[in-house]
Backbone as ProteinMPNN parsed JSONL, in Angstrom:
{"seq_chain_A": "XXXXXXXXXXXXXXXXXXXXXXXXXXXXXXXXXXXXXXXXXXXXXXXXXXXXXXXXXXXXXXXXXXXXXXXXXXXXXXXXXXXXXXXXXXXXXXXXXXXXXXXXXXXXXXXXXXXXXXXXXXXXXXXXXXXXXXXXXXXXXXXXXXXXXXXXXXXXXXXXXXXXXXXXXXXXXXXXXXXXXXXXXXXXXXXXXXXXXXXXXX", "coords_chain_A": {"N_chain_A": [[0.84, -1.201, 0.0], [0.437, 2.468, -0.392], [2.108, 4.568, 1.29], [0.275, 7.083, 3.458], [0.029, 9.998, 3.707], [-0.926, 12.512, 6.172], [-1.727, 16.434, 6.484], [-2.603, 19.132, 9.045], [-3.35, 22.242, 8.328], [-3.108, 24.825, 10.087], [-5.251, 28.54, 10.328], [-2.758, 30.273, 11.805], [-0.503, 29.391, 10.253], [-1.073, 29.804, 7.996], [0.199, 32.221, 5.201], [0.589, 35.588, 4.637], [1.246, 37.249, 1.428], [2.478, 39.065, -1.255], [0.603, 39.629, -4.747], [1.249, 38.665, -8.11], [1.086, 40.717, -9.326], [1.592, 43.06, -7.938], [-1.122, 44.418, -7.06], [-2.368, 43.825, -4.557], [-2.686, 41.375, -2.15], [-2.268, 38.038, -1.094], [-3.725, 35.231, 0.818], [-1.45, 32.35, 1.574], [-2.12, 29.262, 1.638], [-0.868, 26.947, 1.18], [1.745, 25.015, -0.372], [3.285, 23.706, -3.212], [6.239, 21.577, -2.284], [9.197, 23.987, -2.063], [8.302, 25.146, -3.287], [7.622, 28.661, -5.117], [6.644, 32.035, -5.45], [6.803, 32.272, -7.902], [7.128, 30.301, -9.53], [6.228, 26.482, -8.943], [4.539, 23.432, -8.332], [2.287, 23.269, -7.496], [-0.481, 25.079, -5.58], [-2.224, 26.692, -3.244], [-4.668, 28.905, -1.693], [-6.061, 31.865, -1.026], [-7.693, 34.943, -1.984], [-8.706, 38.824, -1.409], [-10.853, 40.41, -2.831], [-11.317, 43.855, -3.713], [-11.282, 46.153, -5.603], [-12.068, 46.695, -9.27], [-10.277, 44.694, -11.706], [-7.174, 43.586, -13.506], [-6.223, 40.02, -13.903], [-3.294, 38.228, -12.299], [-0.289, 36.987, -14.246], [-0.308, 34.047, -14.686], [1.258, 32.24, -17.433], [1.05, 28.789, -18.066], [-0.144, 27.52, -15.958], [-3.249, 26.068, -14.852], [-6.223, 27.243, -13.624], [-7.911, 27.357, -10.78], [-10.654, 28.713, -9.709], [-12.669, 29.909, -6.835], [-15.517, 31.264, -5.313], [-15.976, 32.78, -2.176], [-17.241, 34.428, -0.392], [-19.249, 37.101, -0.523], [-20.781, 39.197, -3.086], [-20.361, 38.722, -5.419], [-18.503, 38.028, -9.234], [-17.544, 39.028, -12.062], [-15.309, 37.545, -14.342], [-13.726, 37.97, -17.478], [-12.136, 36.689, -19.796], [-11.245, 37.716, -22.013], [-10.838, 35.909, -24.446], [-13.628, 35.41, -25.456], [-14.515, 33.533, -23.279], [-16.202, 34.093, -20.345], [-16.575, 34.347, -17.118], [-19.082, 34.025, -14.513], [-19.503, 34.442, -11.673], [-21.93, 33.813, -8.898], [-23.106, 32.707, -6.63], [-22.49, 31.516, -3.568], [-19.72, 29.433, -3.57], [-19.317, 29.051, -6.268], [-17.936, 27.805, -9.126], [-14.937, 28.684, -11.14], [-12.891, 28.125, -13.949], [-10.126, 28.261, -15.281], [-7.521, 29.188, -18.18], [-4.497, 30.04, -16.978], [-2.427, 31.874, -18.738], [-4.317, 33.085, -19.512], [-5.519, 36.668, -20.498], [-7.213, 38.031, -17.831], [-9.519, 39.461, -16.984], [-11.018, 41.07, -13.826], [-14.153, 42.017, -12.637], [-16.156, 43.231, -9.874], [-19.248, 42.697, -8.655], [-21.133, 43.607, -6.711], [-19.481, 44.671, -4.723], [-16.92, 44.073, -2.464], [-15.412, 40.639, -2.359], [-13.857, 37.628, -1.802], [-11.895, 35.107, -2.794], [-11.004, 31.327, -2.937], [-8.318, 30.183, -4.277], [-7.006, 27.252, -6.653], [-4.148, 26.542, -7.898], [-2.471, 25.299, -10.479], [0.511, 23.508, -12.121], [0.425, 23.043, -15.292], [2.082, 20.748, -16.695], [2.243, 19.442, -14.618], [0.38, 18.839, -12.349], [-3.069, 17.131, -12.851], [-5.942, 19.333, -12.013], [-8.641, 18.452, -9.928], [-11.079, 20.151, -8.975], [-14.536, 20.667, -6.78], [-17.239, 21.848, -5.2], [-19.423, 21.67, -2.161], [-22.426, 22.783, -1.118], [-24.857, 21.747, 0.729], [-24.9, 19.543, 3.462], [-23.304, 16.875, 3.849], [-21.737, 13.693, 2.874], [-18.846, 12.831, 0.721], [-17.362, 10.755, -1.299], [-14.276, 10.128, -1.892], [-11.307, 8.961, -3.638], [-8.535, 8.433, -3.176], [-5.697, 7.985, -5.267], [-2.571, 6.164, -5.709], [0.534, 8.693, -5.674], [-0.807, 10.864, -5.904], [-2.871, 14.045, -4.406], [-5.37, 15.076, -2.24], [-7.118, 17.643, -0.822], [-8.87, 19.622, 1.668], [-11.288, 21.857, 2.611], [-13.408, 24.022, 4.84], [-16.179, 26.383, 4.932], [-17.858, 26.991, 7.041], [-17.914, 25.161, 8.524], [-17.042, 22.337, 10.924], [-15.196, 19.391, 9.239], [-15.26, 15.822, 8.847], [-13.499, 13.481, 8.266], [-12.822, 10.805, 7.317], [-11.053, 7.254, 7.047], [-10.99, 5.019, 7.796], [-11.814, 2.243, 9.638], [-10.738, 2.103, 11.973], [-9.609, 4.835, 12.127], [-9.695, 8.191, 11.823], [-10.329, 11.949, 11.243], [-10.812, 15.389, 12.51], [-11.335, 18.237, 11.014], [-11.717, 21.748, 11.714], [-13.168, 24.966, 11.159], [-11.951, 26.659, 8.293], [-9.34, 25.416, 8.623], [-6.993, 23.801, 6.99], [-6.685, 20.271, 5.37], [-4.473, 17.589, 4.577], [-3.966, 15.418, 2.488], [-1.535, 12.631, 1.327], [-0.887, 10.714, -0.789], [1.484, 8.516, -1.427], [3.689, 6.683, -3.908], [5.894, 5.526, -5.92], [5.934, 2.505, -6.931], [3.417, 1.595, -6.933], [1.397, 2.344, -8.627], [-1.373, 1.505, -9.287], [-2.418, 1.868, -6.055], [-4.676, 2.512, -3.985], [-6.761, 4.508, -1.616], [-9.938, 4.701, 0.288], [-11.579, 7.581, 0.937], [-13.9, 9.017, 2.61], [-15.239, 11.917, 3.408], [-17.447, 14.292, 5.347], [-19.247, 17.3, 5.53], [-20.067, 20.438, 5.24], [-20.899, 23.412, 2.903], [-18.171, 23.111, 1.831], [-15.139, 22.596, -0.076], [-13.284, 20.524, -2.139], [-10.424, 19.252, -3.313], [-8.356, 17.581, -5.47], [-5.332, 16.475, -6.956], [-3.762, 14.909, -9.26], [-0.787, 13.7, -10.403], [0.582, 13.668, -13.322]], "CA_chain_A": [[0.0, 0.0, 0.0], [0.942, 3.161, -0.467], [2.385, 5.495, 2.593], [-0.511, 8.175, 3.514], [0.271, 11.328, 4.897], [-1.712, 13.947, 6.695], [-1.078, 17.045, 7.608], [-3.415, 19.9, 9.064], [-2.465, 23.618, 8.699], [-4.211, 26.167, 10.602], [-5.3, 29.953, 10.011], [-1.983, 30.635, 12.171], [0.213, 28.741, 9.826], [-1.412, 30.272, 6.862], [1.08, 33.223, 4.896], [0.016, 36.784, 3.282], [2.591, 37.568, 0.201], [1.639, 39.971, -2.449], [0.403, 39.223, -5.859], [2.159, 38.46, -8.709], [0.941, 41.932, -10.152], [1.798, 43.926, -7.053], [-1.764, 44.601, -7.097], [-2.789, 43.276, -3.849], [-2.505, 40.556, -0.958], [-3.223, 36.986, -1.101], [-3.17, 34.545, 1.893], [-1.141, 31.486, 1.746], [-3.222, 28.04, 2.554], [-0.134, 25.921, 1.117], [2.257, 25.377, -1.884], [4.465, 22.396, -3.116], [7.509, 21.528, -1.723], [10.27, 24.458, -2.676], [7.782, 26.077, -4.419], [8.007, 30.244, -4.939], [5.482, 32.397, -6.559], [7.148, 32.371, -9.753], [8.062, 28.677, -9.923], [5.362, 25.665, -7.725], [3.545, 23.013, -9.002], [0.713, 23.66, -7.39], [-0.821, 26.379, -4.686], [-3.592, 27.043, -2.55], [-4.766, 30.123, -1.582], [-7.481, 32.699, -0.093], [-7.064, 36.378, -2.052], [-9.387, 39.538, -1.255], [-10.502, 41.67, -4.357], [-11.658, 44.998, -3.583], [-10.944, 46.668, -6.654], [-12.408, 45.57, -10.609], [-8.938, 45.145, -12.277], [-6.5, 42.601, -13.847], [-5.239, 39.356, -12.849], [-2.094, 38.195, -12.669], [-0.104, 36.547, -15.564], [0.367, 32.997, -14.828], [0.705, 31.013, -18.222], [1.824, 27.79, -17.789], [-0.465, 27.106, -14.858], [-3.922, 26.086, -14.87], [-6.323, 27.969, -12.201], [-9.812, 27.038, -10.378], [-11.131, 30.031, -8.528], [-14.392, 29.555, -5.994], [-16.2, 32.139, -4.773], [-16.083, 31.787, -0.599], [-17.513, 35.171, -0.062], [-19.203, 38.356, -1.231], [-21.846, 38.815, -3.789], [-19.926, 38.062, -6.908], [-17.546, 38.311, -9.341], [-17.523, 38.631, -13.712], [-14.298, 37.308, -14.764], [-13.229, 38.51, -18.802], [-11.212, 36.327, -20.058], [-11.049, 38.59, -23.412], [-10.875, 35.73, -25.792], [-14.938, 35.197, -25.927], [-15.033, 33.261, -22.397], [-17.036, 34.723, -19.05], [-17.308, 33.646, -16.144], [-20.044, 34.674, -13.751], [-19.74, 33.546, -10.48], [-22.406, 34.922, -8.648], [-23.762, 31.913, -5.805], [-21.078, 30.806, -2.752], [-18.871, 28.66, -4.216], [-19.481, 29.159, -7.601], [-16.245, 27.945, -9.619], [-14.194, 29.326, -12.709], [-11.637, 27.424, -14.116], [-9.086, 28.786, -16.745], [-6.123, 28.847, -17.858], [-3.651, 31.043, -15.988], [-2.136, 32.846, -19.458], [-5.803, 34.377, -20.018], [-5.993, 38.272, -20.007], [-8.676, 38.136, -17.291], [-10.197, 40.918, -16.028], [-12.428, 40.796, -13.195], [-15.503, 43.116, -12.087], [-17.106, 43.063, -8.776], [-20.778, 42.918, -8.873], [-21.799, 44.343, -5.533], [-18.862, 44.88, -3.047], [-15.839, 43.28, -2.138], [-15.325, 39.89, -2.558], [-12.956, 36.713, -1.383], [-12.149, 33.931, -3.712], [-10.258, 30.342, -2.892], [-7.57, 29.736, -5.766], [-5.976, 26.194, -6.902], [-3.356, 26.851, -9.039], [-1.59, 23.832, -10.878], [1.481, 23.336, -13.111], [-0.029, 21.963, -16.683], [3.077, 19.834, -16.787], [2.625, 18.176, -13.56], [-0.318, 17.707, -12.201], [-4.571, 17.406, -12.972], [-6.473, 19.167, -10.925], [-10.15, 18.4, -10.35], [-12.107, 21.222, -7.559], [-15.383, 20.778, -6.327], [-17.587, 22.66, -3.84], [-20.92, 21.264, -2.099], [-22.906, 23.635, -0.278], [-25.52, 20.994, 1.958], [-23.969, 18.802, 4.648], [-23.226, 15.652, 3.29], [-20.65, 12.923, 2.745], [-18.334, 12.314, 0.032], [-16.294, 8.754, -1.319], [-13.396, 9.909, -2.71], [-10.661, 7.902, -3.941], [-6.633, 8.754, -3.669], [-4.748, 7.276, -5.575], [-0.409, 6.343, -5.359], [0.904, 9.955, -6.426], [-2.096, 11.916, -5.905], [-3.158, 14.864, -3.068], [-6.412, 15.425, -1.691], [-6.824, 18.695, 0.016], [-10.252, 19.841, 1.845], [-11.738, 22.889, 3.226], [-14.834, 24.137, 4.991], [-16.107, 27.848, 5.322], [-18.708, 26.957, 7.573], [-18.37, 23.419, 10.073], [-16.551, 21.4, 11.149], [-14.89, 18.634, 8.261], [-15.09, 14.546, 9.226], [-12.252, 12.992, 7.269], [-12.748, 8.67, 7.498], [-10.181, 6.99, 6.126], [-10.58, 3.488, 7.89], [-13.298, 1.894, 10.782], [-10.09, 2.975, 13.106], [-8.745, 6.329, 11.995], [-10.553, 9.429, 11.504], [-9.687, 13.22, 11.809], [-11.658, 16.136, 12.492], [-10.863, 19.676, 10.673], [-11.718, 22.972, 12.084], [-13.451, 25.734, 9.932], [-11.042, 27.202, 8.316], [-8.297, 24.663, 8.679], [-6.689, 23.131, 5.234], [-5.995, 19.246, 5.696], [-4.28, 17.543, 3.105], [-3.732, 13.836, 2.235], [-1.151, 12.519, 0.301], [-0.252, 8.995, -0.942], [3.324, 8.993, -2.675], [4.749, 5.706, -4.042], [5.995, 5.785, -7.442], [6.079, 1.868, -7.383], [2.567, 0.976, -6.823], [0.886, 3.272, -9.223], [-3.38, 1.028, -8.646], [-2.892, 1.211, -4.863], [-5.775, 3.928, -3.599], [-7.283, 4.644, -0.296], [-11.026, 5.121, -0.208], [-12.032, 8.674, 2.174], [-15.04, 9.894, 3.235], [-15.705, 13.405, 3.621], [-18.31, 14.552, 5.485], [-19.535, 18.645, 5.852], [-20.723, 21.517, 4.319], [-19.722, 24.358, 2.76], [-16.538, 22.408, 1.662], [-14.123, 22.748, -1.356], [-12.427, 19.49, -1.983], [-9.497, 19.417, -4.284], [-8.153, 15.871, -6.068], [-4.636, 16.988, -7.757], [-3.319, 13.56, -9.691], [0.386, 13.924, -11.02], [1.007, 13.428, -14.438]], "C_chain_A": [[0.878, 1.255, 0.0], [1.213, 4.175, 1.005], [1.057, 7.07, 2.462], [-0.317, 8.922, 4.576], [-0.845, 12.226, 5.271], [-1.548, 14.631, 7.19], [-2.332, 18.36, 7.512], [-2.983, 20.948, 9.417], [-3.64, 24.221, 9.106], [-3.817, 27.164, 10.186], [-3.767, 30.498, 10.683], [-0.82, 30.28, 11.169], [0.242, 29.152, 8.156], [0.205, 31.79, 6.32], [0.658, 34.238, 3.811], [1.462, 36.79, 2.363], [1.697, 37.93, -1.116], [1.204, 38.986, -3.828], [1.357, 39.322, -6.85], [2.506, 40.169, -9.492], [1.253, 43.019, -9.008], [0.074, 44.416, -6.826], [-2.63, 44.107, -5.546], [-1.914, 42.278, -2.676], [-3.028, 39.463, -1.258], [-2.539, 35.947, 0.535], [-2.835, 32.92, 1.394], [-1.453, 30.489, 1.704], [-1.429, 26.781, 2.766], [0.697, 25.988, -0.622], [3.341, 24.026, -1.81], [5.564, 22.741, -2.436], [8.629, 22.615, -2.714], [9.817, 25.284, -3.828], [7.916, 27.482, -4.051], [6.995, 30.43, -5.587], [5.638, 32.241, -7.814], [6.902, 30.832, -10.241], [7.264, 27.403, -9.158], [4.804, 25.065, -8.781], [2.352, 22.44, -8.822], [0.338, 24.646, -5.855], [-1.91, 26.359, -4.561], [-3.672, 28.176, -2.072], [-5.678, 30.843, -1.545], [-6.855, 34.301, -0.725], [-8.945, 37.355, -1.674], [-9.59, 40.54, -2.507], [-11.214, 42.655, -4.184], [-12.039, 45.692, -4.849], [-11.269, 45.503, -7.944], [-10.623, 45.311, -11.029], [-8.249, 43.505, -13.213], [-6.029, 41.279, -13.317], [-3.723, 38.959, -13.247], [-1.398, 37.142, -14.119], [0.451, 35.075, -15.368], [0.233, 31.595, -15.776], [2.306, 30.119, -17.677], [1.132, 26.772, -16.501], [-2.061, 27.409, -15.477], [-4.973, 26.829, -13.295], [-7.824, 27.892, -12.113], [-9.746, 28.275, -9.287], [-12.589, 30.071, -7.977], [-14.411, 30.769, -5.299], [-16.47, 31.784, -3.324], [-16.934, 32.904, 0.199], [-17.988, 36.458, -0.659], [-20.648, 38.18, -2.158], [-21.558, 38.817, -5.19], [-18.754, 38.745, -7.63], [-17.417, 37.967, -10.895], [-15.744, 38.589, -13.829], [-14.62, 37.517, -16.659], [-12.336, 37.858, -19.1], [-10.142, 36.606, -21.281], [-10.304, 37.491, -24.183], [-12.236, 34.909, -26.317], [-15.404, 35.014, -24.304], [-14.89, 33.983, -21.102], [-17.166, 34.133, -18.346], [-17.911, 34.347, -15.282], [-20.02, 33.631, -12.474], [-20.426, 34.56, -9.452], [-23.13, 34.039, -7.087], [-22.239, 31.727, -5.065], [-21.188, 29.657, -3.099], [-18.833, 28.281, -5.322], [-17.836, 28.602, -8.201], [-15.893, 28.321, -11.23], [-13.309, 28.558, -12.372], [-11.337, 27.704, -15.593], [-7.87, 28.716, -16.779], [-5.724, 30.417, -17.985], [-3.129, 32.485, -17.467], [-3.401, 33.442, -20.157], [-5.474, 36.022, -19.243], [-6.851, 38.419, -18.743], [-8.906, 39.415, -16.581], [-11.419, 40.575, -14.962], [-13.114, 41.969, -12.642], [-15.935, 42.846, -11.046], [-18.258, 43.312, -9.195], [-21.237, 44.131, -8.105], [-20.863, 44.622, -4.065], [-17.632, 44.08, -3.476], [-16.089, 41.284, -2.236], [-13.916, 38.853, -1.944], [-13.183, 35.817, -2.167], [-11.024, 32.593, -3.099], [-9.895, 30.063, -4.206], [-6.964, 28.224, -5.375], [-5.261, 26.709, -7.929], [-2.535, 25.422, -9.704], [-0.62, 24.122, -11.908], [1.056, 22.709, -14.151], [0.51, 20.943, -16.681], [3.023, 18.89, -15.735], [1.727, 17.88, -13.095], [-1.891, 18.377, -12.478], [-5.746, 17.797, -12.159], [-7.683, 18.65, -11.398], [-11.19, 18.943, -8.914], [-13.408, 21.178, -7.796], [-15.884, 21.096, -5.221], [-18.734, 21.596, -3.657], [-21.196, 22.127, -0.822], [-23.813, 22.556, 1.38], [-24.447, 20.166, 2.721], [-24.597, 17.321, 3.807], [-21.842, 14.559, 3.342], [-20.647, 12.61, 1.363], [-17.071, 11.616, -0.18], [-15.618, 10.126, -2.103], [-11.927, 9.001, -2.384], [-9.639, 8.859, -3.95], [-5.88, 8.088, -3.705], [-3.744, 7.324, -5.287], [-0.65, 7.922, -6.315], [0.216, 10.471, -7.21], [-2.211, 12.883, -4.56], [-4.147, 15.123, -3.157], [-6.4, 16.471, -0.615], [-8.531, 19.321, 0.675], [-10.213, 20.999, 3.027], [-13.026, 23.47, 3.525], [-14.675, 25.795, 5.228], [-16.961, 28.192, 6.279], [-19.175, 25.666, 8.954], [-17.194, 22.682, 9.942], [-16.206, 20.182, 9.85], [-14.6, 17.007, 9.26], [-14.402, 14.385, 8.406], [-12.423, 11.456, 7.986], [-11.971, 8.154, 6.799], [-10.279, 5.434, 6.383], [-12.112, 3.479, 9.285], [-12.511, 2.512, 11.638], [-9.79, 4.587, 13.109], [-9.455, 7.357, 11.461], [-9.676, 10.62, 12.134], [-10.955, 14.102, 11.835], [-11.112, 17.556, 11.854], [-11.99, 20.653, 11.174], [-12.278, 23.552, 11.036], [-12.642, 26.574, 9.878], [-9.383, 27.042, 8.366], [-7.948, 24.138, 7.243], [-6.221, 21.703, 5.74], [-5.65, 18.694, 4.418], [-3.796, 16.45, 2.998], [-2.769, 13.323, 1.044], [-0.499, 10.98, 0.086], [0.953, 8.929, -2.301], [3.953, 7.243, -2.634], [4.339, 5.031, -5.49], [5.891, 4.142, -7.857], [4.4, 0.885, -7.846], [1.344, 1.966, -7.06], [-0.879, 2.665, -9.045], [-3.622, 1.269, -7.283], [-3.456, 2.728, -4.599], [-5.972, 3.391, -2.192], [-8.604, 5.362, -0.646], [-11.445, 5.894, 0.954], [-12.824, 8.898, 2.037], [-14.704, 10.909, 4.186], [-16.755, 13.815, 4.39], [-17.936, 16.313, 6.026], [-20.337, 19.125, 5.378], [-20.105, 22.806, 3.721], [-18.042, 24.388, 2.306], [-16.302, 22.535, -0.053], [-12.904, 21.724, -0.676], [-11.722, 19.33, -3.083], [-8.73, 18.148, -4.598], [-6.854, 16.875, -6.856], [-4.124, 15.311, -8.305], [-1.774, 14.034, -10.37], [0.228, 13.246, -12.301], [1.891, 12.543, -14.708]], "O_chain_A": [[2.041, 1.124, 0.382], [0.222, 4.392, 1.702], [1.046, 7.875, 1.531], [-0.402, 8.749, 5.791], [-1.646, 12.582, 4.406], [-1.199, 14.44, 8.355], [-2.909, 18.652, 6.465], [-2.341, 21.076, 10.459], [-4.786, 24.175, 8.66], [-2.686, 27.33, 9.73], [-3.387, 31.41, 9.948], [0.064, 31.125, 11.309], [1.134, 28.946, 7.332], [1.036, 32.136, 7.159], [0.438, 34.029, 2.618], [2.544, 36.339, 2.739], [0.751, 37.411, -1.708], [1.466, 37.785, -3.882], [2.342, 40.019, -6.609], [3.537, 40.649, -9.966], [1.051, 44.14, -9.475], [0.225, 45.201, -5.89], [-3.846, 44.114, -5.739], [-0.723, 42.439, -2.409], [-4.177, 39.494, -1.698], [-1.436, 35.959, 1.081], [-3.742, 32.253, 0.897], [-0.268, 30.157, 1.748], [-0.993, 26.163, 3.737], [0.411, 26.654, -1.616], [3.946, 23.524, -0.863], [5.871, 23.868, -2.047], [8.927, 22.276, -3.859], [10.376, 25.83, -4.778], [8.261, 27.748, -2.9], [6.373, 29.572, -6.214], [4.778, 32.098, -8.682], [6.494, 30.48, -11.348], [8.1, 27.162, -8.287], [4.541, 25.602, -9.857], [1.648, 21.635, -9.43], [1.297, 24.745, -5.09], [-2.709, 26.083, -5.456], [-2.563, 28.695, -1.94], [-6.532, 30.381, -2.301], [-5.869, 34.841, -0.222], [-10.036, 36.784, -1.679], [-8.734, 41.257, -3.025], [-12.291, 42.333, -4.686], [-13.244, 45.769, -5.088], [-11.046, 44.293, -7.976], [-9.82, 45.986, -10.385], [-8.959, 42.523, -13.43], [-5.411, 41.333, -12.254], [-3.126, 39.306, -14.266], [-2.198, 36.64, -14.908], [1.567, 34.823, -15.82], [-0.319, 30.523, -15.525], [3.46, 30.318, -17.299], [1.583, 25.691, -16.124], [-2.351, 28.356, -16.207], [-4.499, 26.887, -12.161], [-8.687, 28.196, -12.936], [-8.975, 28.567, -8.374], [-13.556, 30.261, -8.715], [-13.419, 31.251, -4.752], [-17.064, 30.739, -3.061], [-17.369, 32.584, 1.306], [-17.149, 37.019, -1.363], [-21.444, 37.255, -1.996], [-22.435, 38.905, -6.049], [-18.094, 39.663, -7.141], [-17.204, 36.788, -11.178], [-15.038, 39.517, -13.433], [-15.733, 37.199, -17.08], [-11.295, 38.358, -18.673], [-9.017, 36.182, -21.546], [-9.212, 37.82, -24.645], [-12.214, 34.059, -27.207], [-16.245, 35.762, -23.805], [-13.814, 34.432, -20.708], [-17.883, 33.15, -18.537], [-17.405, 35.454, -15.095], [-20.388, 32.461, -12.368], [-19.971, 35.655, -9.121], [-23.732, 34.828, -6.359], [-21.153, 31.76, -5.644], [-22.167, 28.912, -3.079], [-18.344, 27.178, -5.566], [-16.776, 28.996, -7.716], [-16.606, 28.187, -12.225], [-12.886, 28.229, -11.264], [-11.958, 27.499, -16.636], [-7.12, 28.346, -15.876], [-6.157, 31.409, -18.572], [-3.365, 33.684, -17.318], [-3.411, 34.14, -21.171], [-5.29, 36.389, -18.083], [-7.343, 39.538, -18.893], [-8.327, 40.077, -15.72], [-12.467, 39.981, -15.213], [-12.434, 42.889, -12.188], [-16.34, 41.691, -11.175], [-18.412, 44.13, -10.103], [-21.592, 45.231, -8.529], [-21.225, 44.738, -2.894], [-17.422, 43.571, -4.576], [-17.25, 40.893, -2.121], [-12.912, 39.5, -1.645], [-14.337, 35.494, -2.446], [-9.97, 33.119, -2.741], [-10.669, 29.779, -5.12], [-6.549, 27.924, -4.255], [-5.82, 27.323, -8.838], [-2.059, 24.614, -8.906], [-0.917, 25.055, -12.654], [1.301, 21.506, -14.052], [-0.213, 19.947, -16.668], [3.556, 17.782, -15.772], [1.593, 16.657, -13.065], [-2.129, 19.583, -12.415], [-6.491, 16.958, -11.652], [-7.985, 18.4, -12.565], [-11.819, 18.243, -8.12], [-13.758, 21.572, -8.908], [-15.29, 20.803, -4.184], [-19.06, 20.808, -4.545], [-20.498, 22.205, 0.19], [-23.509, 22.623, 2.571], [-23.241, 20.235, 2.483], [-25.687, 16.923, 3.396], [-20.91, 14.943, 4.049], [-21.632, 12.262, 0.712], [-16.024, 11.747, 0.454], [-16.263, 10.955, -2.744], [-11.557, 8.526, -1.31], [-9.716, 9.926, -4.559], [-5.288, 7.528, -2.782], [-3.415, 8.291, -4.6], [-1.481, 8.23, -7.17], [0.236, 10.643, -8.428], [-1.598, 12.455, -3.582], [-4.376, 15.577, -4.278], [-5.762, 16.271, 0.418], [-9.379, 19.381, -0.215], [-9.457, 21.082, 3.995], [-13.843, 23.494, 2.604], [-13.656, 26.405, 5.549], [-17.076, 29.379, 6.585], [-20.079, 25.43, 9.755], [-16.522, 22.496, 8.927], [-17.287, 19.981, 9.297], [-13.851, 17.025, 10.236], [-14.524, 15.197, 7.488], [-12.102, 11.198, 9.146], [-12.048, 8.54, 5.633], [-9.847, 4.618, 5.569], [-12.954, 4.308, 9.63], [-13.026, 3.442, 12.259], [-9.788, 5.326, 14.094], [-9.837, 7.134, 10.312], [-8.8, 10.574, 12.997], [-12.004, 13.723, 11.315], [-10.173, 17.956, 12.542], [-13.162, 20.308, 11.018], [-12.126, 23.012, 9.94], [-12.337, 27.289, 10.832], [-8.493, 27.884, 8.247], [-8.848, 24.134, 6.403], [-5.323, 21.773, 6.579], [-6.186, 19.029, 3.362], [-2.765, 16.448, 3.669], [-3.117, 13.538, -0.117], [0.26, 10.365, 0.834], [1.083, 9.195, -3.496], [4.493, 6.697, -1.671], [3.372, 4.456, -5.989], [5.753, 4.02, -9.074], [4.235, -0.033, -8.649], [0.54, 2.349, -6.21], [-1.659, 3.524, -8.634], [-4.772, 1.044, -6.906], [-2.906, 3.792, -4.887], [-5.582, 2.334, -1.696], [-8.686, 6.272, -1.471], [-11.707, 5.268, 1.982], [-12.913, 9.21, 0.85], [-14.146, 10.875, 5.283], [-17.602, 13.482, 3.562], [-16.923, 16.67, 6.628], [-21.363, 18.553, 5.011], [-18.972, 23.192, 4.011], [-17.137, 25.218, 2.388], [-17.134, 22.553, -0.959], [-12.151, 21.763, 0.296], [-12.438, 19.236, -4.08], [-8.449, 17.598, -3.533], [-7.218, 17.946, -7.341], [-4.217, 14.487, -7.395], [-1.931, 15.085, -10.992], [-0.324, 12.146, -12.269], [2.258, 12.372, -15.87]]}, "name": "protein", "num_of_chains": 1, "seq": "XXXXXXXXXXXXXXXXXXXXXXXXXXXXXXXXXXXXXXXXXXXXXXXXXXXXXXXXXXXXXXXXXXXXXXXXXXXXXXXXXXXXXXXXXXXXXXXXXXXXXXXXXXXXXXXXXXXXXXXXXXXXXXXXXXXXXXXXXXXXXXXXXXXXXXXXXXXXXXXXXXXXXXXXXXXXXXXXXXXXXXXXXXXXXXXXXXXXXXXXXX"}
């Protein structure tokens, strides 16, 4: 079987560091090993957008952005595609070398970013607003990452071993062993309000 890690960062553990555009503040959640803003192949992250304006320029990187707060948010991607995210946890997903422009609707706004390396790995972000449980599957050299904005997170991994996350906590699961590429672990999720993130390596 494959070795499964877990590790749970709290709001204390979290890190502000500007935008790529100087344009702002984003907070931290997490970032590969040895990763930098310029250079990671993959990133989590909580920014505040006040202001309509530009985003930053990262081609080469694919990018899911959820709505965690606020009353919305038109993304421009100025080469036809729009996104309208206008419900909590609405998601956009584009790629990073788009022009995008974004508009506030009605106020300020907070968005949760994944960012990924094209080259390395697939993400796949989903939100669910009701309280519920979800199976997912992590595979050898894959990360599962989960976040609530609103309760408490159950994490099941076995009849013995369970965790509990905090609102507001990032936990993050990872099963690494390059030799035993079928061997998975099957988790249950349970919350609400949660954004659960599946990255698979390439």
């Amino acid at each position: 079987m494959p070795n499964l890690n877990i590790k749970i960062t709290t709001p204390d553990e979290f890190i502000l560091v500007p935008w790529k555009n100087g344009l702002g503040h984003t907070t931290e959640l997490a970032i590969s090993d040895g990763g930098s803003l310029n250079d990671f192949a993959w990133r989590l992250s909580i920014a505040s957008v006040i202001n309509d304006g530009d985003f930053s320029n990262f081609s080469g990187y694919q990018r899911n952005l959820v709505l965690i707060e606020g009353n919305g948010l038109i993304l421009d991607h100025r080469n036809g595609d729009i996104d309208k995210l206008t419900q909590l946890l609405d998601i956009a997903r584009f790629d990073g070398a788009s022009k995008t422009h974004g508009a506030l609707i009605n106020g300020d706004i907070k968005d949760f970013n994944v960012m990924t390396n094209q080259s390395s790995f697939t993400p796949k972000v989903n939100s669910y607003i009701e309280q519920q449980t979800v199976t997912v599957t992590v595979l050898a050299n894959s990360l599962l990452f989960a976040y609530s904005l609103a309760d408490e997170i159950h994490i099941n991994i076995s009849k013995d071993e369970g965790y509990t996350v905090d609102v507001g906590h990032l936990i993050k699961l990872s099963a690494m062993n390059e030799r035993q590429q079928d061997d998975q672990f099957i988790i249950k999720i349970t919350g609400k309000n949660m954004i659960i993130i599946q990255l698979k390596i390439k």
